[in-house]
N, C-alpha and C positions, 0 to 999 in steps of 0.2 A: 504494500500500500504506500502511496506517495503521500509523503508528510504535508501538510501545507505550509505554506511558509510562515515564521514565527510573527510576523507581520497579523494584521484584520485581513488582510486580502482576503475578498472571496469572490475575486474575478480573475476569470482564465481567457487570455485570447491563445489563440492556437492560430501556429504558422504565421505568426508577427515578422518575419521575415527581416527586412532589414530595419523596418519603421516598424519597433514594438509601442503599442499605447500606454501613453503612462497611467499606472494604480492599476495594473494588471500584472497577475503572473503572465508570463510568458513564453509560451512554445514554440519551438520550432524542430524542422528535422534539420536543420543546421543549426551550428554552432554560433554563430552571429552575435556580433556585444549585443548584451541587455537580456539574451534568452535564459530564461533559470531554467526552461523543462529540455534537452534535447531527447526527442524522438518521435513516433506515430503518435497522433494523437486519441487512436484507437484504444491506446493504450496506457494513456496515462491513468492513474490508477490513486486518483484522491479519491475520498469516502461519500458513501452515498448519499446523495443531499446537505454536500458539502460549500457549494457554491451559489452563487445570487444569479451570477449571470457568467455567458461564455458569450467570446466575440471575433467572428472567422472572417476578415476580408478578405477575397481576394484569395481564397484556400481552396473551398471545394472542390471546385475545377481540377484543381491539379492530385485529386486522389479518384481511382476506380471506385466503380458503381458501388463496390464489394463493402473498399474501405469507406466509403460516405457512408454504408447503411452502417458496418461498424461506431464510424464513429459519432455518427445522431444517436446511436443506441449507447453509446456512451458519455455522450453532453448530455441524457435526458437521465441517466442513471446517478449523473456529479451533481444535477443540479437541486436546490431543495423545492417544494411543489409552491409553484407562483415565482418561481426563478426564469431566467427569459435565455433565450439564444440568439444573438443578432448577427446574420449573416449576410453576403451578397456573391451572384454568380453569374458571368453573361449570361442575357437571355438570346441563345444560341438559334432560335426560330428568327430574332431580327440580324442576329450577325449572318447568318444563311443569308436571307436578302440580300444584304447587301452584296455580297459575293455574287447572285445573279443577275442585281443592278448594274455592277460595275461591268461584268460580262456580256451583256445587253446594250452597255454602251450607257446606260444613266448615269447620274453624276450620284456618289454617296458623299457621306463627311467625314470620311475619313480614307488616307490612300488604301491600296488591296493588301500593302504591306503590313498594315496597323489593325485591318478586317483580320486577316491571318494569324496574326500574331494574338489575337484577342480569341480567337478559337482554336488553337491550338501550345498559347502559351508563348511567350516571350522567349525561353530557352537561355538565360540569363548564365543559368547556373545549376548544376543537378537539382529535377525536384521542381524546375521553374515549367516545366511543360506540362501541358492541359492531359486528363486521361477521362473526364466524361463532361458531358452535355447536359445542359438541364432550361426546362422550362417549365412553367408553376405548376403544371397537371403532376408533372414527373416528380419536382419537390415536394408538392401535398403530399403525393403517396409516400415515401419514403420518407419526411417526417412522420406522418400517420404510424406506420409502418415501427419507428423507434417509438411511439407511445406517444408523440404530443398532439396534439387535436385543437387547442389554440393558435391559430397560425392567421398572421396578418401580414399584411406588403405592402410595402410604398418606402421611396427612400426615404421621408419625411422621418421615419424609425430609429436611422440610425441620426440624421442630422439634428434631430431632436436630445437625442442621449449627447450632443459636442462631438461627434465623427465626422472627420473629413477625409475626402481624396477628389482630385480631381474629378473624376467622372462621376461625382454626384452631383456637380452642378451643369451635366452637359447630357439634358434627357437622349439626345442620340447615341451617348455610351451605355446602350442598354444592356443596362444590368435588371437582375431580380433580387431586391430588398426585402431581407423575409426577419422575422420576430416570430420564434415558435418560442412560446411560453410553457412549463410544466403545470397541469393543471394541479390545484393547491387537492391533496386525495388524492393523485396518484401516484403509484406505485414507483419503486426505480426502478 
């Protein structure tokens, strides 16, 4: 079991990458200054309904179908009931467009360089490339799926909690801003 830190913390962002949020533990599968957790986040392994909230930019994407179910089954099992999850993940239905826009000859807002690299991952760095696709039907189920059933969208979510990145203020960086809450009575 992974201690929590001696600190109040009882926020986890997972895959903080090189921009870790401050008044969060922080994970990543790299080593990166500022990460206290290195590894899968499948598998971090603090106690159950141990945490307030967990917070993934910019992560899902880069894990298989397998490990996202893994690891929603385990933010919902750390978190305590009425604790939230705030996430975000291209929505891969308007990156697809655009791809056949630009191929068709339309103009997008962004080059085919920056379309691609947004679906398949930046390639930065081991870890930095994309390994599933999601859009909200797909997300519902497989939050469903790890036990939460609170689930709301809009980026408003995260901007509202003091989250930034660029592409929340640029509706054509479509992403899917998702808050799945533990319902307060259930189980981990």
């Amino acid at each position: 079991m992974t201690p929590l830190p001696s600190s109040t913390l009882r926020k986890l962002e997972i895959g903080c990458g090189q921009r870790p949020t401050p008044n969060y533990i922080h994970n990543d599968v790299n080593a990166f200054e500022g990460v206290d957790i290195v590894g899968d986040p499948w598998e971090i392994d603090f106690p159950d309904g141990s945490l307030d909230e967990v917070l993934a930019l910019g992560v899902v994407e880069h894990l298989t179908y397998q490990q996202v179910a893994e690891t929603f089954r385990n933010v919902h099992r750390m978190l305590e009931p009425g604790g939230s999850f705030y996430f975000d993940v291209p929505d891969v239905p308007v990156w697809c467009g655009y791809v056949v826009d630009h191929f068709a000859g339309r103009e997008i807002p962004f080059t085919i360089d920056h379309v691609f690299a947004t679906l398949y991952g930046w390639q930065r760095w081991p870890g930095d490339e994309h390994k599933s696709g999601w859009w909200q039907t797909r997300l519902d189920e497989e939050l469903r799926a790890a036990g939460f059933n609170d689930l709301k969208y809009g980026v408003n979510l995260l901007l509202d909690k003091g989250h930034s990145r660029n592409r929340f203020m640029r509706p054509h960086d479509a992403h899917i801003y998702c808050c799945a809450t533990k319902l307060v009575g259930a189980a981990a």
